[in-house]
C-alpha positions in Angstrom: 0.0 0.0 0.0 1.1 3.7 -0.7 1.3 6.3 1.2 -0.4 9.5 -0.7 1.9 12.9 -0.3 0.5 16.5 -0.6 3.4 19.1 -1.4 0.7 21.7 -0.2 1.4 21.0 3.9 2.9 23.6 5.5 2.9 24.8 9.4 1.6 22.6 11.9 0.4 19.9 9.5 3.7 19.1 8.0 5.4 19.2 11.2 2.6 16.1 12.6 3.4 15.0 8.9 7.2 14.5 9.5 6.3 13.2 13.4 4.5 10.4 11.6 7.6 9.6 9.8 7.2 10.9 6.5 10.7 11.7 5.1 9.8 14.5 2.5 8.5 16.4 5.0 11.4 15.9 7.5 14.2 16.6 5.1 11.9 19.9 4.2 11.5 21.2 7.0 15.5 20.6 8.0 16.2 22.1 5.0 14.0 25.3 5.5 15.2 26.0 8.6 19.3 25.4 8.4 19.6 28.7 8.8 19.1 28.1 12.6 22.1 25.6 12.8 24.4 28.5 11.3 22.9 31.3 13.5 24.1 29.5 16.5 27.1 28.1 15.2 28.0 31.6 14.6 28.0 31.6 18.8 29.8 28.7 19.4 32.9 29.1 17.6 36.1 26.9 19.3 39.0 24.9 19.7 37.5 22.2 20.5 35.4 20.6 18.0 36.5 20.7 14.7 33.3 23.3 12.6 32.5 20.3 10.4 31.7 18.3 13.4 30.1 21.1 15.2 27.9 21.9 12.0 26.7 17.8 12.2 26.0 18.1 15.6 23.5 21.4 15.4 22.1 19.6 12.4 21.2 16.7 14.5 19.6 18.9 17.1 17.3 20.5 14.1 16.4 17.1 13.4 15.5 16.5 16.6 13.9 19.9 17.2 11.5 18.5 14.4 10.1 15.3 15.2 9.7 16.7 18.8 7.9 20.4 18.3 4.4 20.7 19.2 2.6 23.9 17.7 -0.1 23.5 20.1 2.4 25.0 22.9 2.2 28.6 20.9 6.0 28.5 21.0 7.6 29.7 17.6 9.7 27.0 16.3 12.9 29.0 15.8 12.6 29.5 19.5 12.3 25.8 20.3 14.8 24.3 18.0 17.5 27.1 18.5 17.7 26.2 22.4 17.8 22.5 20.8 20.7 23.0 18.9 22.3 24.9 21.2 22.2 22.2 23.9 23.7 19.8 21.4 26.4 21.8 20.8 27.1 23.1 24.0 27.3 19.0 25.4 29.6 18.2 22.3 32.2 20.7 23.7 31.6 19.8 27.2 32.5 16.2 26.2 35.3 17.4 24.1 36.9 19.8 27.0 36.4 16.8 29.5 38.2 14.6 27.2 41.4 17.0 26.9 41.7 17.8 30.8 40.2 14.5 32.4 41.1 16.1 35.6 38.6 18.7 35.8 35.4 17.9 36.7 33.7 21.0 35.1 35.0 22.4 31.8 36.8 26.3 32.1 33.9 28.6 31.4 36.4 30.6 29.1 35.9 32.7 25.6 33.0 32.3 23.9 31.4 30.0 25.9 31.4 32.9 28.8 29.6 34.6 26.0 27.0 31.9 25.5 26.6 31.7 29.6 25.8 35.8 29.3 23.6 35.7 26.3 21.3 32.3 28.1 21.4 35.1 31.0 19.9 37.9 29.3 17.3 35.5 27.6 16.5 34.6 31.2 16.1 38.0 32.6 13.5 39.4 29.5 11.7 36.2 29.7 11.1 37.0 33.7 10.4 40.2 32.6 8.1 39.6 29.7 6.2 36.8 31.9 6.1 39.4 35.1 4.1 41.4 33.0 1.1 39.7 32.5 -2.3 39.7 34.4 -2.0 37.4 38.1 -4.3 34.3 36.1 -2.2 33.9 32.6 1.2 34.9 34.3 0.3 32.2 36.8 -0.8 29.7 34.5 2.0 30.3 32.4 5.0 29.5 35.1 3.1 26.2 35.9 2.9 24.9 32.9 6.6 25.9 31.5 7.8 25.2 34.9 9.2 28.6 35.1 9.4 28.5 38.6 12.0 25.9 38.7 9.4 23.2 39.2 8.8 20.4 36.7 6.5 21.7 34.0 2.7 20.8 34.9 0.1 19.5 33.0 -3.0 21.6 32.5 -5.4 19.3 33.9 -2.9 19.3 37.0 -3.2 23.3 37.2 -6.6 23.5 36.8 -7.5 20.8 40.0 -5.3 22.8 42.2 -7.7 25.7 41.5 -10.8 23.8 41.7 -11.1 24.4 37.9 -11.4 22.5 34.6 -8.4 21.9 32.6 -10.2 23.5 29.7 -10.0 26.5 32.0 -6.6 26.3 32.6 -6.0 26.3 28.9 -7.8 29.3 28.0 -5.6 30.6 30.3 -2.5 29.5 28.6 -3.7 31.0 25.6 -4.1 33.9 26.7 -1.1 34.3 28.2 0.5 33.2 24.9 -1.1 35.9 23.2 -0.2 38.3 25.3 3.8 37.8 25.0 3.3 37.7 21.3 2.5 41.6 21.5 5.4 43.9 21.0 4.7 45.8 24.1 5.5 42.2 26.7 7.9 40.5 24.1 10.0 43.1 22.7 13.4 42.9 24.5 13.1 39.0 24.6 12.4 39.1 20.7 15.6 41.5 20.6 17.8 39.2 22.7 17.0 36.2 20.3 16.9 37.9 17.3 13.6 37.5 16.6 12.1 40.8 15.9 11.5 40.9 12.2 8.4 41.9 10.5 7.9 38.5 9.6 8.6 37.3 12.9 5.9 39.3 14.5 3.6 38.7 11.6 4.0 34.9 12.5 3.4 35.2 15.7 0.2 37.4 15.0 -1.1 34.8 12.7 -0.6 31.9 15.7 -2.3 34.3 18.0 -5.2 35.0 15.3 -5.9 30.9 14.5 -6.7 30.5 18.4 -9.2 33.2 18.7 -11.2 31.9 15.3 -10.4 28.4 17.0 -12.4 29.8 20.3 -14.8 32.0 18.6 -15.9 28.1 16.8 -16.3 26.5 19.4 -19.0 29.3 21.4 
């Protein structure tokens, strides 16, 4: 039996597309979005790891990045998959500085790597900022369920019994939370920090913000 393609997917369809295994989709989108393998790779220039090897590893983590982003978080997938392939990177040089001085038990935050501990600081600090912004319900809503507070991320049905309400309501919550850090006025720094304050960018995240509120106004 065949399996039917449509070149027409795009968004979250091709992403549950390439989730279920389909290949075209998964080179596609690894392909459209390369460009967030080099942006970081930009950042993590060393001795270390040879750039070819570096360049295979961030690819990996877009790979990754891919089969594991859900759209239904409201998270922009640049934003997911760059903290992806930054981790990958940042363990292939841990492993590689371990390997060079076994006698160290953590690696020399040194170079560009103190850079990279700065910049994952500054994301931190607008992100608390952005998030301290909101209305008490969504800003609350929002830490539980990203685990912003340092605890493990909870599940909306979770939130919404330790308030006595439905998980549904919970959600609604979310959403609106997520909406509100699309806007300029609570994402702007954080959208400077991760360069990610394009037209486009915005536009995008308008347009996620626009399909939930015709998804709501359906289901009234």
């Amino acid at each position: 039996m065949s399996i039917v393609h449509s070149p027409d997917l795009n968004g979250p369809a091709e992403f549950e597309c390439a989730q279920a295994g389909c290949r075209i989709c998964q080179d596609r989108l690894v392909r459209q979005h390369e460009r967030l393998v080099h942006f970081v790779l930009r950042r993590q220039v060393t001795d270390e790891v040879e750039y070819a090897d570096l360049l295979q590893v961030g690819r990996l983590g877009l790979w990754q990045a891919v089969l594991h982003f859900d759209a239904s978080r409201g998270v922009a997938f640049s934003t997911y998959a760059v903290v992806a392939i930054q981790r990958r990177m940042w363990r292939a040089i841990r492993r590689a500085r371990r390997a060079a001085s076994p006698v160290l038990s953590e690696p020399v935050v040194v170079g560009r790597e103190a850079e990279e501990h700065l910049w994952q600081s500054q994301v931190e600090v607008a992100l608390q900022e952005a998030v301290r912004r909101l209305p008490p319900r969504p800003r609350q809503v929002i830490v539980a369920v990203y685990g912003l507070d340092g605890q493990p991320p909870r599940r909306l049905a979770e939130v919404g019994r330790a308030w006595g309400v439905s998980g549904e309501a919970a959600r609604y919550w979310r959403n609106t939370a997520l909406v509100l850090l699309r806007l300029p006025a609570f994402s702007g720094p954080l959208r400077q920090v991760l360069e990610h304050d394009s037209r486009a960018a915005y536009a995008d995240s308008q347009a996620l913000s626009r399909a939930w509120q015709r998804q709501r106004r359906r289901r009234r």
